[in-house]
C-alpha positions as CSV (number, residue, x, y, z in Angstrom):
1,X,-10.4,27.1,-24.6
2,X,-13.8,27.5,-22.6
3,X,-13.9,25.2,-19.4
4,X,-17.5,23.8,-20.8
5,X,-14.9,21.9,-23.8
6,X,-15.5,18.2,-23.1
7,X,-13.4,16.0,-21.2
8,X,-13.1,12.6,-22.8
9,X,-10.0,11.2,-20.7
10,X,-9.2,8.0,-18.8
11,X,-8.4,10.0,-15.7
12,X,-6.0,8.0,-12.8
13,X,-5.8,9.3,-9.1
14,X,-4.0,8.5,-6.1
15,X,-4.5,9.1,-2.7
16,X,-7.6,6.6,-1.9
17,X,-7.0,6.2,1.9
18,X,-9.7,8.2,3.1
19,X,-9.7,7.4,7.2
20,X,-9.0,9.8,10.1
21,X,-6.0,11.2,8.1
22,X,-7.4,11.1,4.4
23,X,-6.0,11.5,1.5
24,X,-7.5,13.8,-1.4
25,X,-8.1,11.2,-4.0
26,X,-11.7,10.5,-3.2
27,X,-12.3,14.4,-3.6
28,X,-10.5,14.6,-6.6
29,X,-12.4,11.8,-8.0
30,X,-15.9,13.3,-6.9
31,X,-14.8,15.9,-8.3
32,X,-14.0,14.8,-11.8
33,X,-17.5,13.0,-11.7
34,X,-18.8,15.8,-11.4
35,X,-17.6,17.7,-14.3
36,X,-21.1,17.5,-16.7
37,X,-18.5,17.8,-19.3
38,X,-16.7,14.4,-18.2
39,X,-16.8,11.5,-20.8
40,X,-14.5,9.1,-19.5
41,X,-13.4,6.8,-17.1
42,X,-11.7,6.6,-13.9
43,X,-8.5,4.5,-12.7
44,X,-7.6,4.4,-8.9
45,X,-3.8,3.9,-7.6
46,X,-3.7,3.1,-4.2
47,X,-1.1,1.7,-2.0
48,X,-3.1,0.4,0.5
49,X,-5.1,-2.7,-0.1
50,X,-7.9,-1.5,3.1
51,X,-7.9,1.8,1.6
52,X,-11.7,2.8,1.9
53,X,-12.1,4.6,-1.4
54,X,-11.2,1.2,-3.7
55,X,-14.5,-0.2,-1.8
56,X,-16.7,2.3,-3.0
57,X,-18.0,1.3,-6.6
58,X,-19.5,4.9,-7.5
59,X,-16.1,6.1,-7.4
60,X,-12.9,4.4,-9.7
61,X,-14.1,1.8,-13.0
62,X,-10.9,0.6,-11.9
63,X,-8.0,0.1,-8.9
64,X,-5.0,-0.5,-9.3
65,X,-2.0,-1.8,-6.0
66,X,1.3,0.4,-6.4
67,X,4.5,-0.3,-5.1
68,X,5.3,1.9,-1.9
69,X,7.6,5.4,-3.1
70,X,9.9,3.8,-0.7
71,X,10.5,0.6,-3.4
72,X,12.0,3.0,-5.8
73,X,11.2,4.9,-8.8
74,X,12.2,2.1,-11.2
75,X,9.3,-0.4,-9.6
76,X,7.0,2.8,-9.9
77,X,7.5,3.7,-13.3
78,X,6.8,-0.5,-14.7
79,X,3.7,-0.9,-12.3
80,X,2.5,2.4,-14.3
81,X,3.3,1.2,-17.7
82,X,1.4,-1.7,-17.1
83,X,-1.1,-0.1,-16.0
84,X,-1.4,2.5,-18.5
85,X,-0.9,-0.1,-21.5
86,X,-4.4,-2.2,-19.7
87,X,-6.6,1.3,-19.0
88,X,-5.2,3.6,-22.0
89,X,-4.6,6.2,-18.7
90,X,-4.6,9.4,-20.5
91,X,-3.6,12.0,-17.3
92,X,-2.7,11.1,-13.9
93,X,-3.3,13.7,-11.1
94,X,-0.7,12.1,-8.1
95,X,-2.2,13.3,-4.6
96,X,0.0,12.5,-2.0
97,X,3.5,14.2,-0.7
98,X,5.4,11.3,-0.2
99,X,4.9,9.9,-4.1
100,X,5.5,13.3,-5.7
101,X,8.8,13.4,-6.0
102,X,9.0,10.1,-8.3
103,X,6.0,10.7,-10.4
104,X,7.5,14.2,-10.6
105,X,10.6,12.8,-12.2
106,X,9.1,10.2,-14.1
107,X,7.0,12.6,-16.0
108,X,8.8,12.6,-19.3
109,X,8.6,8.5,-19.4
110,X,4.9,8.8,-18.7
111,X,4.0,11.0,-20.8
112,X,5.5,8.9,-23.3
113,X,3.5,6.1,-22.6
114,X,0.5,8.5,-23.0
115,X,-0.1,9.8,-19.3
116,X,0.4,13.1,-19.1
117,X,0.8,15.8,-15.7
118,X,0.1,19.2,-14.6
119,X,2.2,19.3,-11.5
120,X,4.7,21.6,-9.9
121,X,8.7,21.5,-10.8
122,X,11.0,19.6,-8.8
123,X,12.6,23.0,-8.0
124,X,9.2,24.2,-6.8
125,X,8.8,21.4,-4.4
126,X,11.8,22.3,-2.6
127,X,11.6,25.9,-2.7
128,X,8.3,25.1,-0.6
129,X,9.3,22.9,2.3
130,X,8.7,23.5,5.6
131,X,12.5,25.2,6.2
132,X,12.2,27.7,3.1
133,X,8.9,29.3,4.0
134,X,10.9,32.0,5.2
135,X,12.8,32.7,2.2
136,X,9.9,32.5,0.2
137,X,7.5,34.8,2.4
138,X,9.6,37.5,2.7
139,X,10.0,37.7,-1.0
140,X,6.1,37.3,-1.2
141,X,6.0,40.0,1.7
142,X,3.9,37.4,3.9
143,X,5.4,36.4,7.0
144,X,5.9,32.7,8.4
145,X,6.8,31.4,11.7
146,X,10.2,30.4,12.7
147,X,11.0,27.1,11.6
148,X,13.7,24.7,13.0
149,X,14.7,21.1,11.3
150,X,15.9,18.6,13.4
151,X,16.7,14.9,13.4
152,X,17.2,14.5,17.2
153,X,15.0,15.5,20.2
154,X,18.3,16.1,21.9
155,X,18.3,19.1,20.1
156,X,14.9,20.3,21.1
157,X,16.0,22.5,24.6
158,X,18.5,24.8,22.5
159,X,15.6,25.1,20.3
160,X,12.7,26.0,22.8
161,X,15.5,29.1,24.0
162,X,14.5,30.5,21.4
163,X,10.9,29.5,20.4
164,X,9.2,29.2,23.9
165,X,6.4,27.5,24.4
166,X,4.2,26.4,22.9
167,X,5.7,25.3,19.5
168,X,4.5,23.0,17.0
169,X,6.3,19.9,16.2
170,X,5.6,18.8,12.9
171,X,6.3,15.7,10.0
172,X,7.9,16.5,6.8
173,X,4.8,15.4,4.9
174,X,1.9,15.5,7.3
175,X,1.0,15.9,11.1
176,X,1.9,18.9,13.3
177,X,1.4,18.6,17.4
178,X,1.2,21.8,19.5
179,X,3.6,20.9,22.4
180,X,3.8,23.2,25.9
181,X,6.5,21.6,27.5
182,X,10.1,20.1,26.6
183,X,8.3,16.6,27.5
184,X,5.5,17.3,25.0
185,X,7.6,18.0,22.5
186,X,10.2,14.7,23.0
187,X,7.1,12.8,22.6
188,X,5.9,14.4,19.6
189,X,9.3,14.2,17.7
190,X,9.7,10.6,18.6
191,X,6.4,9.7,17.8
192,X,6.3,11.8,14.6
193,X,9.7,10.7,13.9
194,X,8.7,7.0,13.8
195,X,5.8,7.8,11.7
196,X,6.8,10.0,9.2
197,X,10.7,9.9,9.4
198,X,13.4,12.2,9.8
199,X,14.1,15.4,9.6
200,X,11.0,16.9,12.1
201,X,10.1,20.7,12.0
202,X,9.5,22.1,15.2
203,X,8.1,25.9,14.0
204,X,7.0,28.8,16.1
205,X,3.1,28.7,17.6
206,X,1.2,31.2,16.2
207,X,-2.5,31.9,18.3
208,X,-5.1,32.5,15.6
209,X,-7.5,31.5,12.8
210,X,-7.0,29.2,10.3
211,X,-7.3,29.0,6.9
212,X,-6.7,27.4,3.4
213,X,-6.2,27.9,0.1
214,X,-7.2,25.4,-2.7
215,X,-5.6,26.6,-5.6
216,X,-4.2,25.8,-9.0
217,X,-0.8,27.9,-10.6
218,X,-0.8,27.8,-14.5
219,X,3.2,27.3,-14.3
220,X,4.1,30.8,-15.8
221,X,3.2,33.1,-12.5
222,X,-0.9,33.2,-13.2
223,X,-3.3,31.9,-10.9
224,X,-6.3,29.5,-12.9
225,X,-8.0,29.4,-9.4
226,X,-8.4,29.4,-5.8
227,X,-10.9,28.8,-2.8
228,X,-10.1,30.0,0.8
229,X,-11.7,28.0,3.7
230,X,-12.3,28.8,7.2
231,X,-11.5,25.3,8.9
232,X,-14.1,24.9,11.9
233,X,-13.0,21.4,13.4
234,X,-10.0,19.8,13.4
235,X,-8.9,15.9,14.2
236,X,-6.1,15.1,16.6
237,X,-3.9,15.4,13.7
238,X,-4.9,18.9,12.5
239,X,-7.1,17.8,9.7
240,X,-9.9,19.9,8.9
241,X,-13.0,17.9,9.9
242,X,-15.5,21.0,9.1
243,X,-14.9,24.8,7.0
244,X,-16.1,27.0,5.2
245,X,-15.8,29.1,2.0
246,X,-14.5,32.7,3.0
247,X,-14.9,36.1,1.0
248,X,-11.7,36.7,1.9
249,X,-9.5,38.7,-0.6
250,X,-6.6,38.6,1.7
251,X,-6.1,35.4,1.4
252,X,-6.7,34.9,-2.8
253,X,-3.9,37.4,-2.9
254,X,-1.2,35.8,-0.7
255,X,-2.2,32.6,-3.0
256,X,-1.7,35.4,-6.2
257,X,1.9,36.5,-4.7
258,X,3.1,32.5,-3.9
259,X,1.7,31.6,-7.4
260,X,3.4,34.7,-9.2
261,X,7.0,34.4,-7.2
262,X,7.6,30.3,-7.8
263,X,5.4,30.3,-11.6
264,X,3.9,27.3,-9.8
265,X,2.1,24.5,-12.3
266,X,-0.7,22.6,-11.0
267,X,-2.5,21.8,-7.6
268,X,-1.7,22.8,-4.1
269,X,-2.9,24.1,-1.0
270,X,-1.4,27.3,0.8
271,X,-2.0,27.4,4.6
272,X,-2.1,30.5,6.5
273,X,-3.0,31.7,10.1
274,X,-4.3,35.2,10.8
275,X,-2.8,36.4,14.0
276,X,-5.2,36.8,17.1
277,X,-3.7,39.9,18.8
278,X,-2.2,41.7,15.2
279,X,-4.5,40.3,12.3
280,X,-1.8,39.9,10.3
281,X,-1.9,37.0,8.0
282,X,1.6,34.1,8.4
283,X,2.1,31.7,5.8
284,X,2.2,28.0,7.7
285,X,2.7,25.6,4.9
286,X,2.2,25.0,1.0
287,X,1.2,21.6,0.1
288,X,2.0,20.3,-3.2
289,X,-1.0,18.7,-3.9
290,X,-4.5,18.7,-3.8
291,X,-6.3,19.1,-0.2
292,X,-8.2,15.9,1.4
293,X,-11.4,18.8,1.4
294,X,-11.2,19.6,-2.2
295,X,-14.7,18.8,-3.3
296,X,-15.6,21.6,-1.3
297,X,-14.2,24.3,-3.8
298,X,-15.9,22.0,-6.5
299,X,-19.4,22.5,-4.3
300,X,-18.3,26.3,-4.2
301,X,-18.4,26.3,-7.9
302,X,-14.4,25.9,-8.9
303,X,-13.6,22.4,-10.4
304,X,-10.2,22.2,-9.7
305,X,-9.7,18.9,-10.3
306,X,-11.1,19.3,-13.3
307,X,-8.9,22.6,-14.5
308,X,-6.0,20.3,-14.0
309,X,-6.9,17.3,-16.0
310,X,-7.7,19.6,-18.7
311,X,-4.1,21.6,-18.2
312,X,-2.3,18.3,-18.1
313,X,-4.0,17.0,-21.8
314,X,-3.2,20.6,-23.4
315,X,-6.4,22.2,-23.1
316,X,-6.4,25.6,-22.0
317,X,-9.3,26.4,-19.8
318,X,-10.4,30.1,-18.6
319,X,-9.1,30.9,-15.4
320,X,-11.9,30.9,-12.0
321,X,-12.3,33.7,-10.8
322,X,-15.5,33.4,-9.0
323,X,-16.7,31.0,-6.0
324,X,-19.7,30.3,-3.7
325,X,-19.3,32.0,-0.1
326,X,-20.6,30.2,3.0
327,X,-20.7,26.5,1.3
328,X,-19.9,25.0,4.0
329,X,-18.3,21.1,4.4
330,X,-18.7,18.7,7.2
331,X,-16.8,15.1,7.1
332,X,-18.0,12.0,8.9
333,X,-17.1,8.2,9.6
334,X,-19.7,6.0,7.8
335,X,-19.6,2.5,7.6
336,X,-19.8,1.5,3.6
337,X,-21.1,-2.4,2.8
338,X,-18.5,-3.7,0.3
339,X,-18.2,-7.0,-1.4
340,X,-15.1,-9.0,0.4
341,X,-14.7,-10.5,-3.5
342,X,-13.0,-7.1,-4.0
343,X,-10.8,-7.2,-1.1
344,X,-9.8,-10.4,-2.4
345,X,-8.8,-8.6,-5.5
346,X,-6.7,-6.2,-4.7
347,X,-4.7,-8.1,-2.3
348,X,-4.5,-11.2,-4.3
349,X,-4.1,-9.8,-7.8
350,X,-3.6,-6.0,-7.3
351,X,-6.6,-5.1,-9.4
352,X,-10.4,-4.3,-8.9
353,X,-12.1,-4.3,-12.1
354,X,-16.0,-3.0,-12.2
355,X,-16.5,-1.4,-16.0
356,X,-15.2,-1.7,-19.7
357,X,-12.3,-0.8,-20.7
Protein backbone atom coordinates (compact mmCIF):
# COMPACT_ATOMS: atom_id res chain seq x y z
CA UNK A 1 0.00 0.00 0.00
CA UNK A 2 1.65 3.42 -1.13
CA UNK A 3 2.59 5.66 1.94
CA UNK A 4 0.47 8.66 0.17
CA UNK A 5 -2.96 6.17 1.26
CA UNK A 6 -4.76 8.46 3.67
CA UNK A 7 -4.69 8.31 7.26
CA UNK A 8 -8.09 8.90 8.80
CA UNK A 9 -7.30 7.69 12.57
CA UNK A 10 -7.78 9.07 16.03
CA UNK A 11 -4.11 8.87 16.79
CA UNK A 12 -3.11 8.79 20.91
CA UNK A 13 0.54 9.48 22.12
CA UNK A 14 2.42 9.44 25.20
CA UNK A 15 5.41 10.93 26.30
CA UNK A 16 4.29 14.84 26.62
CA UNK A 17 6.89 15.98 29.10
CA UNK A 18 9.04 17.85 26.92
CA UNK A 19 11.65 19.79 29.56
CA UNK A 20 15.41 19.30 29.94
CA UNK A 21 14.94 15.51 29.71
CA UNK A 22 11.99 15.28 27.00
CA UNK A 23 10.08 12.80 26.09
CA UNK A 24 9.26 12.00 22.26
CA UNK A 25 5.58 12.59 22.21
CA UNK A 26 5.59 16.19 21.07
CA UNK A 27 7.80 14.88 17.95
CA UNK A 28 5.72 12.13 17.32
CA UNK A 29 2.71 14.35 17.37
CA UNK A 30 4.39 17.07 14.97
CA UNK A 31 5.07 14.46 13.19
CA UNK A 32 1.70 12.95 12.54
CA UNK A 33 0.55 16.69 11.79
CA UNK A 34 2.55 16.71 9.41
CA UNK A 35 1.53 13.78 7.37
CA UNK A 36 -0.53 15.85 4.30
CA UNK A 37 -2.27 12.54 4.25
CA UNK A 38 -3.47 12.90 8.01
CA UNK A 39 -7.33 13.13 8.48
CA UNK A 40 -7.90 12.73 12.01
CA UNK A 41 -7.49 13.73 15.33
CA UNK A 42 -5.06 13.62 18.04
CA UNK A 43 -5.41 12.33 21.87
CA UNK A 44 -2.54 13.04 24.40
CA UNK A 45 -1.74 10.64 27.51
CA UNK A 46 0.33 12.15 29.85
CA UNK A 47 1.25 11.43 33.36
CA UNK A 48 2.29 14.58 34.33
CA UNK A 49 -0.28 17.32 34.86
CA UNK A 50 2.87 20.38 34.27
CA UNK A 51 3.86 18.44 31.33
CA UNK A 52 4.52 21.27 28.71
CA UNK A 53 3.19 19.58 25.59
CA UNK A 54 -0.68 19.34 27.13
CA UNK A 55 -0.29 23.37 27.14
CA UNK A 56 0.32 23.77 23.69
CA UNK A 57 -3.06 23.79 21.73
CA UNK A 58 -1.49 23.23 18.09
CA UNK A 59 -0.55 19.93 19.27
CA UNK A 60 -3.35 17.15 20.96
CA UNK A 61 -7.58 17.96 20.29
CA UNK A 62 -7.39 16.17 23.42
CA UNK A 63 -5.34 15.17 26.91
CA UNK A 64 -5.86 12.74 28.78
CA UNK A 65 -4.03 12.14 33.01
CA UNK A 66 -2.90 8.36 33.21
CA UNK A 67 -2.14 6.47 36.18
CA UNK A 68 1.63 6.17 36.83
CA UNK A 69 3.09 2.34 35.30
CA UNK A 70 3.99 2.05 38.86
CA UNK A 71 -0.08 1.81 39.82
CA UNK A 72 -0.40 -1.36 37.91
CA UNK A 73 -1.41 -2.66 34.67
CA UNK A 74 -5.04 -3.21 35.78
CA UNK A 75 -5.49 0.86 36.59
CA UNK A 76 -3.77 1.30 33.07
CA UNK A 77 -5.79 -0.75 31.06
CA UNK A 78 -9.58 0.95 32.62
CA UNK A 79 -8.16 4.61 32.42
CA UNK A 80 -7.57 3.43 28.57
CA UNK A 81 -10.94 2.05 28.04
CA UNK A 82 -12.43 5.00 29.13
CA UNK A 83 -10.58 6.85 27.25
CA UNK A 84 -10.83 5.02 24.10
CA UNK A 85 -14.84 4.52 24.55
CA UNK A 86 -14.94 8.94 24.85
CA UNK A 87 -12.18 9.67 21.75
CA UNK A 88 -12.96 6.40 19.44
CA UNK A 89 -8.73 6.07 19.86
CA UNK A 90 -8.07 4.04 16.81
CA UNK A 91 -3.94 3.42 17.35
CA UNK A 92 -1.85 4.32 20.17
CA UNK A 93 1.94 4.89 19.64
CA UNK A 94 3.28 4.58 23.72
CA UNK A 95 6.67 6.62 23.90
CA UNK A 96 8.29 6.14 26.98
CA UNK A 97 10.42 3.00 28.55
CA UNK A 98 9.09 2.86 31.70
CA UNK A 99 5.08 2.33 30.35
CA UNK A 100 6.14 -0.18 27.70
CA UNK A 101 6.05 -3.07 29.29
CA UNK A 102 2.22 -2.77 30.33
CA UNK A 103 0.85 -1.33 27.19
CA UNK A 104 3.04 -4.10 25.62
CA UNK A 105 1.01 -6.69 27.50
CA UNK A 106 -2.18 -5.11 27.37
CA UNK A 107 -2.18 -5.11 23.62
CA UNK A 108 -4.60 -7.82 22.89
CA UNK A 109 -7.33 -6.09 25.38
CA UNK A 110 -6.76 -2.82 23.51
CA UNK A 111 -7.01 -3.78 20.46
CA UNK A 112 -10.17 -5.12 21.39
CA UNK A 113 -11.51 -2.11 22.45
CA UNK A 114 -10.35 -0.72 18.96
CA UNK A 115 -6.75 0.67 19.68
CA UNK A 116 -4.40 -1.02 17.99
CA UNK A 117 -0.10 -1.22 18.19
CA UNK A 118 2.91 -1.57 16.24
CA UNK A 119 5.41 -2.16 18.97
CA UNK A 120 8.25 -4.55 19.68
CA UNK A 121 7.59 -8.19 21.52
CA UNK A 122 7.97 -8.51 25.10
CA UNK A 123 10.91 -10.95 24.20
CA UNK A 124 12.41 -8.20 22.09
CA UNK A 125 12.42 -5.70 24.92
CA UNK A 126 14.48 -7.85 27.00
CA UNK A 127 16.71 -9.27 24.46
CA UNK A 128 17.72 -5.43 24.21
CA UNK A 129 18.55 -4.15 27.71
CA UNK A 130 21.44 -2.65 28.65
CA UNK A 131 23.12 -6.29 30.12
CA UNK A 132 22.34 -8.24 26.65
CA UNK A 133 23.98 -5.82 24.19
CA UNK A 134 26.67 -8.08 24.25
CA UNK A 135 24.95 -11.11 23.30
CA UNK A 136 23.11 -9.47 20.80
CA UNK A 137 26.18 -7.56 19.10
CA UNK A 138 28.27 -10.26 18.72
CA UNK A 139 25.53 -12.11 16.84
CA UNK A 140 25.04 -8.87 14.82
CA UNK A 141 28.99 -8.73 14.54
CA UNK A 142 28.90 -5.07 16.11
CA UNK A 143 30.71 -4.67 19.24
CA UNK A 144 29.39 -3.14 22.63
CA UNK A 145 31.12 -2.01 25.70
CA UNK A 146 31.37 -4.06 28.73
CA UNK A 147 28.45 -3.71 30.79
CA UNK A 148 28.02 -4.45 34.57
CA UNK A 149 24.47 -4.45 36.52
CA UNK A 150 24.55 -3.57 39.96
CA UNK A 151 22.22 -2.75 42.79
CA UNK A 152 24.79 -1.58 45.28
CA UNK A 153 27.72 1.05 44.99
CA UNK A 154 29.53 -1.30 47.32
CA UNK A 155 30.09 -3.17 44.42
CA UNK A 156 31.45 -0.54 42.30
CA UNK A 157 35.62 -0.99 43.28
CA UNK A 158 35.55 -4.80 42.13
CA UNK A 159 33.94 -3.40 39.15
CA UNK A 160 36.33 -0.37 38.26
CA UNK A 161 39.30 -3.53 38.43
CA UNK A 162 38.18 -4.28 35.64
CA UNK A 163 36.69 -1.24 33.72
CA UNK A 164 39.13 1.60 34.77
CA UNK A 165 38.30 4.88 34.58
CA UNK A 166 36.37 6.47 33.22
CA UNK A 167 33.14 4.41 33.06
CA UNK A 168 29.69 5.45 32.56
CA UNK A 169 27.17 4.88 35.19
CA UNK A 170 23.87 4.68 33.79
CA UNK A 171 19.74 4.19 34.69
CA UNK A 172 17.87 1.30 33.40
CA UNK A 173 15.53 3.65 31.35
CA UNK A 174 17.35 6.85 30.89
CA UNK A 175 20.49 8.89 32.14
CA UNK A 176 24.18 7.82 31.83
CA UNK A 177 27.08 9.91 33.91
CA UNK A 178 30.66 9.59 32.73
CA UNK A 179 32.43 9.03 36.19
CA UNK A 180 36.57 9.29 36.67
CA UNK A 181 36.90 8.33 40.04
CA UNK A 182 35.34 5.66 42.59
CA UNK A 183 33.70 8.90 44.29
CA UNK A 184 32.13 10.04 40.93
CA UNK A 185 30.79 7.00 40.34
CA UNK A 186 29.16 6.38 44.21
CA UNK A 187 27.51 9.56 43.47
CA UNK A 188 26.20 8.81 40.23
CA UNK A 189 24.75 5.28 41.33
CA UNK A 190 23.09 6.85 44.35
CA UNK A 191 21.81 9.66 42.64
CA UNK A 192 20.73 7.56 39.57
CA UNK A 193 19.52 4.98 41.82
CA UNK A 194 17.12 7.26 43.56
CA UNK A 195 15.89 8.53 40.31
CA UNK A 196 15.47 5.85 38.24
CA UNK A 197 15.63 2.72 40.56
CA UNK A 198 17.56 -0.32 40.79
CA UNK A 199 19.48 -2.19 39.07
CA UNK A 200 22.22 0.68 37.61
CA UNK A 201 24.62 -0.17 34.60
CA UNK A 202 27.90 0.92 35.01
CA UNK A 203 29.35 0.08 31.14
CA UNK A 204 32.79 0.56 29.80
CA UNK A 205 33.81 4.40 28.43
CA UNK A 206 34.25 4.47 24.99
CA UNK A 207 36.17 8.04 23.60
CA UNK A 208 34.43 8.85 20.33
CA UNK A 209 31.52 10.22 18.20
CA UNK A 210 28.18 9.73 18.64
CA UNK A 211 25.42 8.80 16.80
CA UNK A 212 21.69 7.63 16.37
CA UNK A 213 19.59 5.73 14.63
CA UNK A 214 15.69 6.50 14.25
CA UNK A 215 14.35 3.56 12.90
CA UNK A 216 11.30 1.42 12.38
CA UNK A 217 11.54 -2.81 12.16
CA UNK A 218 8.49 -4.32 10.21
CA UNK A 219 8.46 -7.30 12.87
CA UNK A 220 9.62 -10.12 10.39
CA UNK A 221 13.58 -9.05 9.99
CA UNK A 222 12.96 -6.01 7.31
CA UNK A 223 13.77 -2.61 8.04
CA UNK A 224 10.59 0.14 6.82
CA UNK A 225 13.15 2.91 7.80
CA UNK A 226 15.89 4.61 9.42
CA UNK A 227 17.77 8.09 9.93
CA UNK A 228 21.26 8.32 11.44
CA UNK A 229 22.20 11.57 13.34
CA UNK A 230 25.35 13.12 14.24
CA UNK A 231 24.42 14.58 17.89
CA UNK A 232 26.32 18.00 18.24
CA UNK A 233 25.30 19.07 21.88
CA UNK A 234 24.35 17.34 24.65
CA UNK A 235 22.47 18.31 28.10
CA UNK A 236 23.95 17.21 31.53
CA UNK A 237 21.98 14.16 31.07
CA UNK A 238 23.28 13.04 27.57
CA UNK A 239 20.37 14.28 25.65
CA UNK A 240 20.96 15.46 22.27
CA UNK A 241 20.36 19.22 22.38
CA UNK A 242 21.65 19.70 18.46
CA UNK A 243 22.45 16.82 15.32
CA UNK A 244 22.54 16.26 12.30
CA UNK A 245 21.44 13.92 9.47
CA UNK A 246 24.54 11.73 8.33
CA UNK A 247 25.15 9.83 4.95
CA UNK A 248 26.44 7.29 6.82
CA UNK A 249 25.81 3.77 5.44
CA UNK A 250 27.64 2.22 8.32
CA UNK A 251 25.35 3.03 10.60
CA UNK A 252 21.82 2.14 8.39
CA UNK A 253 23.44 -1.24 8.28
CA UNK A 254 24.18 -1.97 11.89
CA UNK A 255 20.28 -0.71 12.25
CA UNK A 256 19.67 -3.50 9.09
CA UNK A 257 21.66 -6.37 11.13
CA UNK A 258 19.74 -5.37 14.84
CA UNK A 259 16.48 -5.21 12.82
CA UNK A 260 17.10 -8.59 10.84
CA UNK A 261 18.60 -10.65 14.09
CA UNK A 262 15.50 -9.72 16.80
CA UNK A 263 12.51 -9.33 13.57
CA UNK A 264 11.95 -6.20 15.62
CA UNK A 265 8.19 -4.53 15.08
CA UNK A 266 7.87 -0.89 15.42
CA UNK A 267 9.82 2.23 16.67
CA UNK A 268 13.25 2.45 18.29
CA UNK A 269 16.36 4.18 18.40
CA UNK A 270 19.85 2.23 18.07
CA UNK A 271 22.82 4.21 19.62
CA UNK A 272 26.25 3.70 18.52
CA UNK A 273 29.76 5.38 19.18
CA UNK A 274 32.52 5.20 16.53
CA UNK A 275 35.72 4.72 18.27
CA UNK A 276 38.29 7.77 18.23
CA UNK A 277 41.60 5.91 17.97
CA UNK A 278 40.14 2.59 15.79
CA UNK A 279 36.92 3.85 13.90
CA UNK A 280 35.22 1.00 14.62
CA UNK A 281 31.57 1.44 15.31
CA UNK A 282 30.16 -0.13 19.30
CA UNK A 283 26.62 -0.50 19.85
CA UNK A 284 25.68 1.66 23.22
CA UNK A 285 22.06 1.13 23.64
CA UNK A 286 18.63 0.28 21.74
CA UNK A 287 15.78 2.19 22.88
CA UNK A 288 12.42 0.85 22.47
CA UNK A 289 10.71 3.64 21.49
CA UNK A 290 10.73 6.60 19.53
CA UNK A 291 13.64 9.31 20.10
CA UNK A 292 12.72 12.81 21.90
CA UNK A 293 14.52 14.23 18.24
CA UNK A 294 12.24 12.36 15.94
CA UNK A 295 10.77 15.22 13.98
CA UNK A 296 14.09 15.55 12.73
CA UNK A 297 13.95 12.33 10.50
CA UNK A 298 10.36 13.63 9.60
CA UNK A 299 12.24 17.10 8.43
CA UNK A 300 14.79 14.74 6.71
CA UNK A 301 11.92 13.39 4.70
CA UNK A 302 11.04 9.86 6.64
CA UNK A 303 7.75 10.07 8.59
CA UNK A 304 8.23 7.55 11.00
CA UNK A 305 5.67 8.31 13.17
CA UNK A 306 3.59 8.15 10.54
CA UNK A 307 4.84 4.54 8.99
CA UNK A 308 3.94 3.27 12.35
CA UNK A 309 0.38 4.51 12.77
CA UNK A 310 -0.24 3.12 9.45
CA UNK A 311 1.53 -0.46 10.42
CA UNK A 312 -0.45 -0.60 13.60
CA UNK A 313 -4.09 -0.08 11.60
CA UNK A 314 -3.01 -2.80 8.95
CA UNK A 315 -1.85 -0.70 6.21
CA UNK A 316 1.09 -1.70 4.61
CA UNK A 317 3.22 1.16 3.57
CA UNK A 318 6.52 1.07 1.24
CA UNK A 319 9.53 0.91 3.13
CA UNK A 320 11.98 4.55 3.20
CA UNK A 321 14.73 4.20 1.81
CA UNK A 322 15.77 7.64 1.19
CA UNK A 323 16.48 10.75 3.57
CA UNK A 324 17.72 14.37 3.51
CA UNK A 325 21.54 14.73 4.55
CA UNK A 326 22.72 17.78 6.55
CA UNK A 327 19.02 18.69 7.97
CA UNK A 328 20.16 19.70 10.87
CA UNK A 329 18.05 20.14 14.49
CA UNK A 330 18.63 22.56 17.22
CA UNK A 331 16.25 22.42 20.61
CA UNK A 332 15.64 25.37 22.79
CA UNK A 333 13.74 26.46 26.20
CA UNK A 334 10.88 28.83 25.13
CA UNK A 335 8.43 30.09 27.39
CA UNK A 336 4.77 29.16 25.80
CA UNK A 337 1.58 31.57 27.26
CA UNK A 338 -1.12 28.96 28.19
CA UNK A 339 -4.49 29.39 29.62
CA UNK A 340 -4.34 28.35 33.59
CA UNK A 341 -8.28 27.16 32.77
CA UNK A 342 -6.37 24.13 31.29
CA UNK A 343 -4.10 23.50 34.06
CA UNK A 344 -7.20 23.50 36.06
CA UNK A 345 -8.38 20.69 33.88
CA UNK A 346 -6.12 18.34 33.90
CA UNK A 347 -5.46 18.41 37.47
CA UNK A 348 -8.90 18.74 38.59
CA UNK A 349 -10.70 16.45 36.01
CA UNK A 350 -7.85 14.69 34.21
CA UNK A 351 -8.95 15.92 30.81
CA UNK A 352 -8.18 18.98 28.40
CA UNK A 353 -10.74 19.10 25.77
CA UNK A 354 -10.11 21.78 22.65
CA UNK A 355 -11.94 20.09 19.41
CA UNK A 356 -15.00 17.65 18.46
CA UNK A 357 -15.08 14.57 18.93
Amino acid sequence: MDKNTTLHATIAVTGLNANDNPGPGVGVIRSLRADPCFEGRIVGLTYNHLDPGIYDSTLADDVYLLPYPSNGRASLVAHLRRIIGETGIDVIIPTLDAELPAFIDSREELSAAGAHMFVASRENLHLREKTRLADLGSRCGIPSPKTHQITTHRELPEILEDLKCPIVVKGIFYEATICRSLEEAVEAFISIAARWGLPVVVQEYIEGEEYDVAAVGDGAGGLLGAVPMKKLSLTEKGKAWAGVTVGDTELIDAAKRLMQSLSWAGPCEVELIREKSTGILHLLEINPRFPAWIYLATGAGQNLPSLVARKALGQEPSPLTSYSVGTMFVRMASDMIAEFSDFEKITTGGHVARGEV
